[in-house]
C-alpha positions in Angstrom: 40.7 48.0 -26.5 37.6 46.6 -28.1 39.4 43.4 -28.7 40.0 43.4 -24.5 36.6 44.3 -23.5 35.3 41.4 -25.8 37.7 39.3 -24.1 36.5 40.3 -20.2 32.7 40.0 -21.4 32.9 36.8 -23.0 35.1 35.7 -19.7 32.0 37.2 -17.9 29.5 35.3 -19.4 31.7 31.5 -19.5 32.0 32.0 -15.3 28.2 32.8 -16.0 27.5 29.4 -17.7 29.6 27.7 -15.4 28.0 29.3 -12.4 24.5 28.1 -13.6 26.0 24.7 -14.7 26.7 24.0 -11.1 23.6 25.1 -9.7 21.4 23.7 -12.5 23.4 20.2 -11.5 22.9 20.9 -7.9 19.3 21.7 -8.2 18.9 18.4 -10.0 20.2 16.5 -7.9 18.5 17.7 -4.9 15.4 17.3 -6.5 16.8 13.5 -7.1 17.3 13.0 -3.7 13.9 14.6 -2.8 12.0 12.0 -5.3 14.3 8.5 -4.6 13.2 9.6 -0.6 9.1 10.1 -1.2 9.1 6.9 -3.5 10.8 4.9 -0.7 8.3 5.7 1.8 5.4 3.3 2.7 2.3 4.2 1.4 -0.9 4.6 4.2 -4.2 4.2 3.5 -6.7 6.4 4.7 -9.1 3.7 6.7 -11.4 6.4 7.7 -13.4 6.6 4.3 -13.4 2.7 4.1 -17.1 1.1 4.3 -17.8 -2.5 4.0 -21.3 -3.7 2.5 -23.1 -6.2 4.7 -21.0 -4.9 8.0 -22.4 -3.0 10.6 -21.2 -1.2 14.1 -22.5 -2.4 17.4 -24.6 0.8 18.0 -22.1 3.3 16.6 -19.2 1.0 18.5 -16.8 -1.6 17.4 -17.3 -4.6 17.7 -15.4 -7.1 20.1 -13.1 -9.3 18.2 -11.3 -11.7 19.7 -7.1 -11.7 19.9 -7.0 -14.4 17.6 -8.7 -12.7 15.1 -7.4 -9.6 15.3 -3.5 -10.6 15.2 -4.7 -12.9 12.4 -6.0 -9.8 10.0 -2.8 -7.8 11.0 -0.4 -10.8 9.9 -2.7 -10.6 6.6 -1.7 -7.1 6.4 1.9 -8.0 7.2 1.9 -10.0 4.2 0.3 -7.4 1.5 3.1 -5.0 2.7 5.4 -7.1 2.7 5.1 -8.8 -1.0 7.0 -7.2 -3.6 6.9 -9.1 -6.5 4.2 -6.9 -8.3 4.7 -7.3 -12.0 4.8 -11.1 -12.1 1.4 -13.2 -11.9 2.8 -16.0 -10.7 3.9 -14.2 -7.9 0.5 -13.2 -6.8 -0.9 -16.7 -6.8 1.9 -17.2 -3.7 0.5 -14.4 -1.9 -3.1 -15.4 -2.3 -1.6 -19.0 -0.7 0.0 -17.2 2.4 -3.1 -15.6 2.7 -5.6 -18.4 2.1 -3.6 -19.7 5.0 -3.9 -17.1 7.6 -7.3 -16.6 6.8 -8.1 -20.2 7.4 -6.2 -19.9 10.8 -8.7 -17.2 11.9 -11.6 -19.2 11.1 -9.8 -22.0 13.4 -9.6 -19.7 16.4 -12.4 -17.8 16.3 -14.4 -18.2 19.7 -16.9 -15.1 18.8 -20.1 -15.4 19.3 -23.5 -14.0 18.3 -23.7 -11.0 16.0 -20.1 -10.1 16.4 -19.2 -13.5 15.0 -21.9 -12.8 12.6 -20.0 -9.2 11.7 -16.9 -11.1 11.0 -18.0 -13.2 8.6 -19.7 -10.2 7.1 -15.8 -9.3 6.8 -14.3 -12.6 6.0 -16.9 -13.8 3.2 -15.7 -11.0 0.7 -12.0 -12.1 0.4 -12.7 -15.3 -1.2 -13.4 -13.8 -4.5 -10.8 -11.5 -4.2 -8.6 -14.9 -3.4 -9.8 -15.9 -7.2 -8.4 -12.9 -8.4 -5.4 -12.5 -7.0 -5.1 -16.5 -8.5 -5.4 -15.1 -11.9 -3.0 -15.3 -15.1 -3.8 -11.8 -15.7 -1.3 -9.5 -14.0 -3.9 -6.5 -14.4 -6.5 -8.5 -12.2 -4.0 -9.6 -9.8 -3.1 -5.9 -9.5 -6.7 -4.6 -9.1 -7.3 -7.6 -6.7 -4.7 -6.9 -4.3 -5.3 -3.1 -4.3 -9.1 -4.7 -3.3 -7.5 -6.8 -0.6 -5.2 -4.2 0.8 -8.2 -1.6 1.5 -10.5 -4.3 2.9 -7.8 -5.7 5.6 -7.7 -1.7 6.1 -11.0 -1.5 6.8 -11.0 -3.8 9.3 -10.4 -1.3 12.3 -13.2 0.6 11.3 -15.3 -2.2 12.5 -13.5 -4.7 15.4 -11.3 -3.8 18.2 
């Protein structure tokens, strides 16, 4: 008798271990799932703690950029999100071209004028260092530089309509 009760506990505890197999495997791969679906997600930035030096709000109101403009900074923005070659220099010096290019298209068709024009170059002026950088050899600059980038284009809505 003691030989079949070892028998029916040790039965027991294997559909035990299998039981908790399963749901250790399940829970793993749930929490897979759960991780490969949050890392594909875009990432937002949070414009409204975004403050540019040297720009300023027409008494507490945005400013009045022209459509030009404005489509010009969101094709800038297209860009950042859509470059995905992050771990290779080279790469970055590409996306500082494409938007070196835009940027020069704005200045093109601009038709602001007075101190809104004034406000955006307030806005514009501060990208051509950050051009420089994202220009560098040094993947750590070029990664720091396009963070810099992404959160000023950001911050553009806090100022223009």
């Amino acid at each position: 008798m003691d030989a079949t009760i070892k028998t029916e506990k040790l039965a027991k505890i294997n559909a035990k271990t299998k039981i908790m197999r399963y749901k250790t495997i399940l829970l793993a791969s749930v929490i897979t799932l759960f991780m490969s679906c949050d890392s594909n997600k875009k990432k937002t930035i949070d414009t409204s703690s975004i403050e540019i030096e040297g720009i300023s709000l027409d008494n507490s109101k945005l400013w009045q950029a022209n459509k030009e403009t404005t489509e010009g900074v969101k094709k800038m923005q297209q860009i950042m999100q859509s470059f995905s070659d992050k771990e290779n220099a080279t790469a970055y010096a590409s996306l500082k071209d494409e938007l070196e290019e835009e940027f020069t298209t704005i200045f093109q068709k601009c038709t602001m004028k007075g101190e809104a024009h004034n406000q955006l170059h307030n806005f514009l002026k501060p990208m051509l260092p950050i051009f420089e950088g994202l220009e560098s050899s040094d993947l750590k600059i070029c990664k720091t530089n396009f963070k810099i980038m992404e959160n000023h284009l950001a911050g553009y809505a806090n100022y223009f309509e």
